[in-house]
RODREN-656270 format. One record per residue (C-alpha): x, y, z. Coordinates in steps of 0.25 Angstrom, whole numbers, plus 2048, in hexadecimal, padded with zeros to 3 digits. Each point is the difference from the previous one (the first is absolute). Layout:
zapa xx->X | yy->Y | zz->Z .
...
This chain:
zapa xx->3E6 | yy->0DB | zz->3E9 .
zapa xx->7F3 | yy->7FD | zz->809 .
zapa xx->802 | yy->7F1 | zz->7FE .
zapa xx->810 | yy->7FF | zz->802 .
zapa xx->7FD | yy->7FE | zz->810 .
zapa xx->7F4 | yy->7F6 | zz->7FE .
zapa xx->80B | yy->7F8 | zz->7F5 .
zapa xx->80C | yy->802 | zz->80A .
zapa xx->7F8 | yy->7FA | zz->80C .
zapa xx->7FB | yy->7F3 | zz->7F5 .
zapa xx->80F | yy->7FE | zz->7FD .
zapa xx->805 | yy->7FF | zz->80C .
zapa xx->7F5 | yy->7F6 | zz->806 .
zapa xx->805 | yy->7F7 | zz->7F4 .
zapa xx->80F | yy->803 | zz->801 .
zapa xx->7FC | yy->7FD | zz->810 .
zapa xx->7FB | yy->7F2 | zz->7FD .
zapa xx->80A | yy->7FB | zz->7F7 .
zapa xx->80B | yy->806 | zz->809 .
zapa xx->7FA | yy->7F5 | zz->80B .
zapa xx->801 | yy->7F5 | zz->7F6 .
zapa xx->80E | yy->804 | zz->7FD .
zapa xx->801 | yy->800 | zz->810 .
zapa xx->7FC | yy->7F4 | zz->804 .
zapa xx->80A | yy->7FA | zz->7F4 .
zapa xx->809 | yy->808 | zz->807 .
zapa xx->800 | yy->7FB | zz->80C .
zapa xx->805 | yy->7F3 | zz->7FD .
zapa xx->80D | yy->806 | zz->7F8 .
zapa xx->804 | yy->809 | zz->80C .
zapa xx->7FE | yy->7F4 | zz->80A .
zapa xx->809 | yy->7F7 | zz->7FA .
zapa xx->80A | yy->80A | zz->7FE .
zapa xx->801 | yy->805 | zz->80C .
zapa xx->803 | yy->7F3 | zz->806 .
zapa xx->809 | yy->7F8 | zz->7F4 .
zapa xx->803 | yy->80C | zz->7F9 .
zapa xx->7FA | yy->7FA | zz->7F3 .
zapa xx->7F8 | yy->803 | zz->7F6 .
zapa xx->7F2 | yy->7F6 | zz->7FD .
zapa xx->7FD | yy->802 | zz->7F2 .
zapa xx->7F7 | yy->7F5 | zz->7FF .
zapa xx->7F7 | yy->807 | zz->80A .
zapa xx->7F7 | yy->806 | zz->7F7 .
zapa xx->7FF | yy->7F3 | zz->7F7 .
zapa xx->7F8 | yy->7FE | zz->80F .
zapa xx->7F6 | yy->80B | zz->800 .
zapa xx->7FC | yy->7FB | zz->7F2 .
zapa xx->7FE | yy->7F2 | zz->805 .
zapa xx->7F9 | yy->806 | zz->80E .
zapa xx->7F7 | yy->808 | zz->7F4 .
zapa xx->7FD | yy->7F1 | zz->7F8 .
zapa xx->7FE | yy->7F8 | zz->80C .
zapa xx->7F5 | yy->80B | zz->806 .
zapa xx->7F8 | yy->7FE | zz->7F1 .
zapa xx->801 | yy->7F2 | zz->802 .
zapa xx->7F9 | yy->801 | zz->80C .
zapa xx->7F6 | yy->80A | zz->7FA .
zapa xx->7FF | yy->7F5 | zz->7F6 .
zapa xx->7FE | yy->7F3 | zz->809 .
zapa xx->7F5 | yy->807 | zz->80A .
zapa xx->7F9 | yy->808 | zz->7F6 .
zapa xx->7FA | yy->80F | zz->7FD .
zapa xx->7F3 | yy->7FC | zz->802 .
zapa xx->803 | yy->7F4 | zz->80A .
zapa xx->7F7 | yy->807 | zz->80B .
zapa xx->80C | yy->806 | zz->809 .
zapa xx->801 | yy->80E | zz->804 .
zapa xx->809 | yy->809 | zz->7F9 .
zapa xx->80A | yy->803 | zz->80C .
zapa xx->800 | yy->7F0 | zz->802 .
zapa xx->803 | yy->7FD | zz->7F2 .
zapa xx->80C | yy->80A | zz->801 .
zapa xx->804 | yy->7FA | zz->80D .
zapa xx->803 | yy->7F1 | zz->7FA .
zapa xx->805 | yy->805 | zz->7F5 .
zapa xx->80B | yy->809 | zz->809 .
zapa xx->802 | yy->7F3 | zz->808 .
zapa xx->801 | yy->7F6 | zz->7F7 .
zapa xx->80C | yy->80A | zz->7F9 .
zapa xx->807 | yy->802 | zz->80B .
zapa xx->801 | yy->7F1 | zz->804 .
zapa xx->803 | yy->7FC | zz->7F2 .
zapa xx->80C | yy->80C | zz->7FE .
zapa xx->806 | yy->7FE | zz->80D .
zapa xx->804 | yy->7F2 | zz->7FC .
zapa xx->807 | yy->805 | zz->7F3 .
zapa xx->805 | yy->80C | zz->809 .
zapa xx->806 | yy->7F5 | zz->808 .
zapa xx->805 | yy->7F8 | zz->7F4 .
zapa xx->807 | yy->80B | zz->7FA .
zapa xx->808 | yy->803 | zz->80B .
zapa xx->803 | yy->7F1 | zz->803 .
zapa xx->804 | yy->7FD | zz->7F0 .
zapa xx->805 | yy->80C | zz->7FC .
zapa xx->807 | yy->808 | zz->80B .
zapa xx->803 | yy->7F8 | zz->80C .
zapa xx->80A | yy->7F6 | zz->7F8 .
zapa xx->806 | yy->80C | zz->7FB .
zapa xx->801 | yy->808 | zz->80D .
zapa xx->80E | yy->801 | zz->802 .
zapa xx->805 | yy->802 | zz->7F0 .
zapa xx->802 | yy->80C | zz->7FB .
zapa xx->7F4 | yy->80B | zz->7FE .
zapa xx->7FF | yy->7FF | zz->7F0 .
zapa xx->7FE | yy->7EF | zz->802 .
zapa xx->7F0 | yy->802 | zz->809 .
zapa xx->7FF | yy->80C | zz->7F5 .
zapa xx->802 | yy->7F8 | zz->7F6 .
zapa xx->7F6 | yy->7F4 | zz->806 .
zapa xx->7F6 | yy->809 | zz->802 .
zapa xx->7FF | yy->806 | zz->7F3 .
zapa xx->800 | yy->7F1 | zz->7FC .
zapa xx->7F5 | yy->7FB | zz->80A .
zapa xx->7F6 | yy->80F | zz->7FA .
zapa xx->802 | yy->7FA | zz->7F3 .
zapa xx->7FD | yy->7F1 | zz->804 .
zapa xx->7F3 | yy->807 | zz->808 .
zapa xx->7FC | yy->807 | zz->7F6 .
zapa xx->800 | yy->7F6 | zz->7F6 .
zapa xx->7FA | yy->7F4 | zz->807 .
zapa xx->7F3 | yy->808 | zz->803 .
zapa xx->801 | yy->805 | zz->7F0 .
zapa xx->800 | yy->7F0 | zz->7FD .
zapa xx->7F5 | yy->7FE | zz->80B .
zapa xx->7F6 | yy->80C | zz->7FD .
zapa xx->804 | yy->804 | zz->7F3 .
zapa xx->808 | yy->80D | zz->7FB .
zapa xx->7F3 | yy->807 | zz->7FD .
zapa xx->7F9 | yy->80C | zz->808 .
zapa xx->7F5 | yy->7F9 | zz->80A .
zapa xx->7F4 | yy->807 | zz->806 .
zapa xx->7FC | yy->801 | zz->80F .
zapa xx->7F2 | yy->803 | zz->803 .
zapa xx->7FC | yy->80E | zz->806 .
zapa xx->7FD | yy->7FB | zz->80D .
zapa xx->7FF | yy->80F | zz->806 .
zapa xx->7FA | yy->808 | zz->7F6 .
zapa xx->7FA | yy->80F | zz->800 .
zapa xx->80A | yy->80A | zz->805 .
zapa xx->7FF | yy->810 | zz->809 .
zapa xx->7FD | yy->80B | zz->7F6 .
zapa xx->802 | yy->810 | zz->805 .
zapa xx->7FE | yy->80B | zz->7F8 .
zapa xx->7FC | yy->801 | zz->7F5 .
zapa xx->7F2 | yy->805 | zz->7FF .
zapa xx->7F8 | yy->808 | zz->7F5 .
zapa xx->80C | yy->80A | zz->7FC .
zapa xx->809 | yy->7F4 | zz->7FA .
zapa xx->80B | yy->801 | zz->809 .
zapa xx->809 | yy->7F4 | zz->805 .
zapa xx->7FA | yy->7F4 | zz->806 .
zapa xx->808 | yy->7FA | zz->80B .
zapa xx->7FF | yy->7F0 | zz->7FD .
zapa xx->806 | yy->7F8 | zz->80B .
zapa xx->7FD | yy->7F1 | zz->7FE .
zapa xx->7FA | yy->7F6 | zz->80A .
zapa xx->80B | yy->7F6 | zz->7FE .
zapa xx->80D | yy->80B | zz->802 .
zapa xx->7FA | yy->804 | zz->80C .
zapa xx->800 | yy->7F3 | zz->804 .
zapa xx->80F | yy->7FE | zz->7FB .
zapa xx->805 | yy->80E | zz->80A .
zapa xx->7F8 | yy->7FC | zz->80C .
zapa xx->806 | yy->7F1 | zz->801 .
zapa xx->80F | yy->804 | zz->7FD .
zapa xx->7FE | yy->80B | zz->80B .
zapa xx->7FC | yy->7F5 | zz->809 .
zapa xx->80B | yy->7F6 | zz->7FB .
zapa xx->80A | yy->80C | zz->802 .
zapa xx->7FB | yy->802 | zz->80E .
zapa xx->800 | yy->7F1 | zz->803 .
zapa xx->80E | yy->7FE | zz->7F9 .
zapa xx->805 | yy->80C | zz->809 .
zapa xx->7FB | yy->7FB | zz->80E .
zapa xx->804 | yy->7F3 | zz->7FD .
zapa xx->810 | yy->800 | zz->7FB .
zapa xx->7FF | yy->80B | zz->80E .
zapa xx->7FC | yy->7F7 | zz->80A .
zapa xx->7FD | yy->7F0 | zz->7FD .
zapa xx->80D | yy->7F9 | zz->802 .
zapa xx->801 | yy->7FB | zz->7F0 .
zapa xx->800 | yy->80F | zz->7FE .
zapa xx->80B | yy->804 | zz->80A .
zapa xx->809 | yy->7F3 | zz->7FC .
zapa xx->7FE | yy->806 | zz->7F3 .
zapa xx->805 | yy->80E | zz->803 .
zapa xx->80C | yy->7FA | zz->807 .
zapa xx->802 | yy->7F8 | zz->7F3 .
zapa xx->801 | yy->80C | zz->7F8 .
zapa xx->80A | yy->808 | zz->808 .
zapa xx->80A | yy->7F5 | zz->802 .
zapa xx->7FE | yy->7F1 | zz->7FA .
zapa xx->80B | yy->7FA | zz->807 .
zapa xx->7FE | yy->805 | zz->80E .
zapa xx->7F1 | yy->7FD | zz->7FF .
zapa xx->805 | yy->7F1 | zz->7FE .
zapa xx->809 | yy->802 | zz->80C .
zapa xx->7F6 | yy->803 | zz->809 .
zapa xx->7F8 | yy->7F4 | zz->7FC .
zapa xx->7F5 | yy->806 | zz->7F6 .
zapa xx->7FC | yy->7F6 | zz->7F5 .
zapa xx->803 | yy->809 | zz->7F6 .
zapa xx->7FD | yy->7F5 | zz->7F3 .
zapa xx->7F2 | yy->801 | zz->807 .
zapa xx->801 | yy->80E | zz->7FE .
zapa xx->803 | yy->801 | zz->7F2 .
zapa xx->7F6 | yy->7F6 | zz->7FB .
zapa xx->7F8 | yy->808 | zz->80A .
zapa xx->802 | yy->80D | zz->7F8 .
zapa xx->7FE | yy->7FA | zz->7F3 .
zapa xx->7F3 | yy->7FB | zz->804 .
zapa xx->7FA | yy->80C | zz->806 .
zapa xx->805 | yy->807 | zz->7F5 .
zapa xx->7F9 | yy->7F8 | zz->7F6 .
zapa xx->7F4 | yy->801 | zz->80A .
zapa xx->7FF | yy->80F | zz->7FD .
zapa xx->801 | yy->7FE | zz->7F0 .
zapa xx->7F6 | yy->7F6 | zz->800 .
zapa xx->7F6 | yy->808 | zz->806 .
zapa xx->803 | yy->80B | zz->7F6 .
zapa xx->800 | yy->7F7 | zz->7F4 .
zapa xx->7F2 | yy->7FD | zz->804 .
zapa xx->7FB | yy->80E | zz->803 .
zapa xx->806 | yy->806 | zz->7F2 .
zapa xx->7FA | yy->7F4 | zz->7F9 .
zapa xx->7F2 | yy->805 | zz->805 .
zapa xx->803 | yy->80D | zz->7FE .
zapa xx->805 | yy->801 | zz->7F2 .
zapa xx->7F8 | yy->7F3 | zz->7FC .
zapa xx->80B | yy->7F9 | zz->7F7 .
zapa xx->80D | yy->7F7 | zz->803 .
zapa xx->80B | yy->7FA | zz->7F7 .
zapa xx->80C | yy->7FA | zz->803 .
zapa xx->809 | yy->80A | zz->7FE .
zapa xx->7FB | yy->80A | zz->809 .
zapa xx->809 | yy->7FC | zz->80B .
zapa xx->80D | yy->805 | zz->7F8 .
zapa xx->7FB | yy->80E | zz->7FF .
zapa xx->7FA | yy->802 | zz->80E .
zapa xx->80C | yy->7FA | zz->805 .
zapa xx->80A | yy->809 | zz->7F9 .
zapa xx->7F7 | yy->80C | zz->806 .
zapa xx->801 | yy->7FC | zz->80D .
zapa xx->80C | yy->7FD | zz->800 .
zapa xx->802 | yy->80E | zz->7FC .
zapa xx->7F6 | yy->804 | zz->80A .
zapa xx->809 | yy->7FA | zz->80C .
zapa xx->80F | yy->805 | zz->7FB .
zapa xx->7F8 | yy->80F | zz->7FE .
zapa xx->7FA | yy->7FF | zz->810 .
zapa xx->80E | yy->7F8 | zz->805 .
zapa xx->802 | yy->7F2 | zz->7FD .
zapa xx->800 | yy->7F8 | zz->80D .
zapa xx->7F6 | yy->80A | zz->807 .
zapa xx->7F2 | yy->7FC | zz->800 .
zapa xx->7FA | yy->80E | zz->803 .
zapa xx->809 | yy->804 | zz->7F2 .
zapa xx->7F9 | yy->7F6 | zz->7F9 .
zapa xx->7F1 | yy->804 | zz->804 .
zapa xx->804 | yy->80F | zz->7FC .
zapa xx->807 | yy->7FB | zz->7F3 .
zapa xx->7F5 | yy->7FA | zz->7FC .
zapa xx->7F8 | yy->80B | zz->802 .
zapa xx->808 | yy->80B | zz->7FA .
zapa xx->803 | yy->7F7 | zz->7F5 .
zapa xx->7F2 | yy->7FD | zz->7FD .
zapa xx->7FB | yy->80E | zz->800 .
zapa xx->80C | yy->804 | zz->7F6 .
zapa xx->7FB | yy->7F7 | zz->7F6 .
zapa xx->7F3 | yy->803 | zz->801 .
zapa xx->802 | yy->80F | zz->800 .
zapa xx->80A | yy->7FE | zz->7F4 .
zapa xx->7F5 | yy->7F5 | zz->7F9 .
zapa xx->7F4 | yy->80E | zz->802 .
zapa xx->808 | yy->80C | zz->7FD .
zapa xx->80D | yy->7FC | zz->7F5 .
zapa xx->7FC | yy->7F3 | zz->7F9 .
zapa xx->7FD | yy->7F1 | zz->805 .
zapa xx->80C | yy->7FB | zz->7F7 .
zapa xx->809 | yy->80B | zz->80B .
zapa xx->7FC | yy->7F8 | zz->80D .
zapa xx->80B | yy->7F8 | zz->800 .
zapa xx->809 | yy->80A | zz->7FC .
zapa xx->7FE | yy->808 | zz->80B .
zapa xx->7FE | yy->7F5 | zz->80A .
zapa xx->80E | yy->7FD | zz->7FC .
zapa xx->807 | yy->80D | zz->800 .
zapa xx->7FB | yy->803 | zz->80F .
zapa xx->806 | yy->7F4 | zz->803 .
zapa xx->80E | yy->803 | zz->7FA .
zapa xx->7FF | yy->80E | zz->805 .
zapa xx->7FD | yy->7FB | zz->80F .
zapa xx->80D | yy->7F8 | zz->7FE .
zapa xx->807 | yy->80C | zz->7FB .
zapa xx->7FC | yy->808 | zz->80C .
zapa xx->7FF | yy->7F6 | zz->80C .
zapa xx->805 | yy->7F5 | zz->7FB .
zapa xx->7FB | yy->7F6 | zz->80D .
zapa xx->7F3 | yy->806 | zz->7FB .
zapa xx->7F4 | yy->807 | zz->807 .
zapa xx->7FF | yy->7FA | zz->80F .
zapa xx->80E | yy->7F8 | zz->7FF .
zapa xx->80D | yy->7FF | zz->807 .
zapa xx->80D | yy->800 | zz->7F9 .
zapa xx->807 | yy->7F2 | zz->807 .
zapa xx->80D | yy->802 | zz->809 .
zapa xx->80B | yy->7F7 | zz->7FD .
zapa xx->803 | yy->7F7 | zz->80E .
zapa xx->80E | yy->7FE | zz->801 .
């Protein structure tokens, strides 16, 4: 019993960093629905490109090239970004836009189509197998513990580093859709399309706007669980999209404060599940809050239900 606080505070600093994860993915779904009110399934086929394109750049500049750890981590953040904004930008421009006016099910349909292409394409490229990323933040917080054998507290380097920089994206995120002009064009968008057209807002700009930044966040979070979990493969996209996508229906879909606590609540759950019923329960129980959340409140945690304009 003396170790069940100890444990307790270990499982949620894990659940805590894989909710940001799920966040960041997040992000991205919520975004994009709110303004088209469609789904982006091939968006987490982009956090698993974001995570390939950072160890490609680990790869070409080297662990032992000479450069500081934070620079390293720096280029390979950049170089994902730039590199999955483009495709952020393709997808939206081959697989949505032509299909903006057809019915729901057609962009649903496309999407799945362009996850599968995505997923795919980097299998061929990189191979199917399970590829290793260097520890560049190694060593890791211990509390506890001690000569009597209780609990150690382990908080790793690199899942400190993967809270701190969603925090800051968050806040960044937060300030900006609140005050730059994209970011107001983009609230306008979200409450009414066609009136935002009316009153002369780009709103195609918008959209590939939103579906860049979106794949922005998911880049950066590829790289960061790469580094923290130290493997990739190209399927990981499809699961951590699914889960984010659960995260942002169980905060609100089309709310972006939803989709930070969704991932966050959905994070903690599997991990708590994972420690104290069975690992084989996580997704389970990380689906069953879901479905009771839509049982309950069907708009979800922080959403609101849509009024009919007639």
């Amino acid at each position: 019993m003396s170790n069940f606080l100890p444990e307790l505070l270990q499982q949620l600093f894990n659940g805590l960093s894989l909710g940001a994860i799920y966040a960041l993915i997040a992000i991205g779904y919520t975004m994009v629905y709110g303004i088209i009110g469609m789904i982006n399934f091939a968006h987490g086929e982009i956090y698993m490109i974001g995570a390939y394109v950072g160890l490609v750049t680990l790869s070409a500049v080297g662990v032992q090239g000479g450069l500081p750890v934070w620079l390293v981590i720096a280029l390979m953040i950049i170089v994902a970004v730039l590199v999955t904004a483009v495709y952020g930008y393709a997808v939206e421009q081959l697989a949505y836009k032509p299909l903006r006016d057809s019915p729901r099910l057609v962009p649903l349909i496309s999407a799945i189509g362009m996850s599968i292409f995505l997923q795919n394409w980097m299998a061929l490229g990189q191979g199917a197998r399970d590829m290793a990323v260097p520890a560049l933040i190694p060593g890791a917080m211990r509390f506890g513990g001690g000569s009597d054998g209780g609990f150690e507290i382990f908080i790793p380097y690199a899942r400190v580093l993967v809270i701190a920089v969603t925090v800051v994206l968050m806040v960044l995120l937060t300030l900006y859709i609140r005050n730059s002009r994209m970011g107001r064009a983009s609230r306008a968008c979200s409450q009414d399309m066609h009136m935002a057209n009316l009153l002369g807002i780009d709103t195609n700009r918008v959209i590939s706007f939103t579906f860049v930044l979106g794949a922005v966040l998911a880049a950066v979070g590829g790289v960061l669980i790469a580094l923290a979990v130290g493997k990739l493969n190209p399927f990981i996209g499809f699961i951590a999209g699914i889960k984010a996508f659960t995260a942002a229906v169980l905060g609100g879909i089309g709310s972006i404060p939803g989709a930070m606590l969704g991932g966050v609540i959905l994070g903690i759950a599997e991990t708590l599940a994972a420690a104290y019923i069975s690992s084989e329960y996580k997704d389970i129980v990380a689906f069953l809050l879901l479905v009771l959340i839509l049982m309950f409140r069907p708009t979800g945690l922080l959403g609101k239900p849509e009024v009919e304009k007639v």
